[in-house]
N, C-alpha and C positions, 0 to 999 in steps of 0.2 A: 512282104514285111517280115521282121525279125526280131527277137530278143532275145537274148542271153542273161540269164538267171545265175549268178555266182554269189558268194559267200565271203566272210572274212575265214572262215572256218568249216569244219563237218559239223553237223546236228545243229545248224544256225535255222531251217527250216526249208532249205531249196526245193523239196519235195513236196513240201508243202502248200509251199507259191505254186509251184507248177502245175499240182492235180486243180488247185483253185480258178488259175486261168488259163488251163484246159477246158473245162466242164464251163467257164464264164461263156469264152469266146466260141464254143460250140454250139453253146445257147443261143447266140448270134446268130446261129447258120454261117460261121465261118470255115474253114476245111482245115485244120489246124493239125500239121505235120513235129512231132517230138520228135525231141533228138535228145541224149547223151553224154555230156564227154565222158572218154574213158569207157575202162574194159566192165561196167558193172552190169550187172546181170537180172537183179533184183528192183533196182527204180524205175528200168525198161517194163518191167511188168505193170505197175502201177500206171506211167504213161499210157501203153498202149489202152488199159482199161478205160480210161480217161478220153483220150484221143478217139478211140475206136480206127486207131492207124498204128504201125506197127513203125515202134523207134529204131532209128537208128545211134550205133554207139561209133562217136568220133574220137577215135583216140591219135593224139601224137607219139604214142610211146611208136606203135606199132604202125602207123600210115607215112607217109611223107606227105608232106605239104600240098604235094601236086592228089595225091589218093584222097584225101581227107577234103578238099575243097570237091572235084568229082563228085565221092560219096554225099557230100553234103549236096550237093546241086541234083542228084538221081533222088534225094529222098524228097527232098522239098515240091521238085517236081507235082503238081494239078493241087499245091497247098493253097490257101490266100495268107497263111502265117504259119513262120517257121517258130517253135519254142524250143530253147536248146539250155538243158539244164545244168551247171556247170557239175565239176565236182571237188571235194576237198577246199580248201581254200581259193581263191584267185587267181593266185601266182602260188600256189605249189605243185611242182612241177620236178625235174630231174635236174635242174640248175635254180638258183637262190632269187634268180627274178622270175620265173616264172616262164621264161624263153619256149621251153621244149615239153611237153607232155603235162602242159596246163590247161584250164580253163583258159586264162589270158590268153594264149598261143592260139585257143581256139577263136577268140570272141575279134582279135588281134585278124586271123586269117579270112575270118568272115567278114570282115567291119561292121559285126553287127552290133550294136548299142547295150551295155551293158548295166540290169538292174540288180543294184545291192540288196542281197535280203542277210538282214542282221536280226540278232536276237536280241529284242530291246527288253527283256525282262532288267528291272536294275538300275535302266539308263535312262536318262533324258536329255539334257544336251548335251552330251558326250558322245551322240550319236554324228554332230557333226564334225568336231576332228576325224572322228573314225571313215566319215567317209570322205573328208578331205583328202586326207593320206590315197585310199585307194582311188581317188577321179585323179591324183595328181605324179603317183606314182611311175607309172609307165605312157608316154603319149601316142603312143599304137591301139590303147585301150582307154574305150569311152565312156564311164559308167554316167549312166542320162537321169536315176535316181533312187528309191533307197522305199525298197517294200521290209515294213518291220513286221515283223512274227513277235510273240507273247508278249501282246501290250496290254498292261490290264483294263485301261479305263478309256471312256472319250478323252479325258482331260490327258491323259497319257500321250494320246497320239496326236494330240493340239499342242503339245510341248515339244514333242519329235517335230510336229510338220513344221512349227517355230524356227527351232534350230536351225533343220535344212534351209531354210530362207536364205539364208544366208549366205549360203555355196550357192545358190541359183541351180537347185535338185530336189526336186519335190518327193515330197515321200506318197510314192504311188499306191500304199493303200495296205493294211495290216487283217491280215487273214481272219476270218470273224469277228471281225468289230468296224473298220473302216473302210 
């Protein structure tokens, strides 16, 4: 099994989801393999803490297609879940939709399902246009639903999980509170 963790943006919270359901599904006794995108150096260190398995970084800038699926298939290897953390936005990448040295390119190469985490400080139903646009955007890339970071209240994230109703994408669950 897999998921992929992207963003509308940087500092929306990916790192955050990801240490959280790292440490969840470990708790599980599951064997849960991080990964990456991109050259970064520093988020690899938090996963691996987390995981207690050493990430890998899957970049398109620098792999091709045929490297990047390999490398991805040698890490995931004696996993029961692969978590692969996007980076920067969605579709920001080295071309305007997201094609080459994206998240999308990644989650796109994988097929593997991809969960929105947005920063719902602010918002409430505005959270589902926003992730209209990104489930509808590209159809190579499948976002399944919509983990919010700094929501402040129960009622807060009863108003997100509202919204999403409506796209038929459930908001999978808001980092200390849901």
């Amino acid at each position: 099994m897999r998921l992929l963790l992207a963003a509308p943006h940087s500092g929306a919270g990916k790192t955050t989801v990801s240490l959280a359901l790292l440490l969840a599904l470990r708790a599980r006794g599951l064997r849960v393999q991080p990964f990456k995108v991109g050259p970064d150096y520093i988020d690899p260190t938090h996963l691996e803490k987390a995981a207690a398995r050493r990430p890998y970084n899957l970049d398109g800038f620098f792999l091709d297609e045929t490297g990047l699926l390999a490398l991805f298939r040698h890490g995931a290897r004696g996993a029961d879940f692969a978590l692969i953390e996007g980076v920067m936005g969605l579709f920001d990448g080295k071309d305007p939709r997201g094609e080459v040295g994206s998240t999308a390119q990644v989650a796109r190469l994988l097929k593997a399902p991809v969960a929105l985490v947005v920063d719902a400080k602010g918002m409430a139903g505005s959270i589902a246009p926003l992730a209209l646009g990104f489930r509808d955007f590209h159809p190579g890339v499948r976002v399944v639903g919509v983990f919010a970071n700094r929501v402040g209240s129960e009622r807060h994230a009863e108003i997100l999980k509202e919204a999403l109703k409506a796209l038929d994408r459930p908001l999978l669950g808001c980092p200390g509170l849901c």
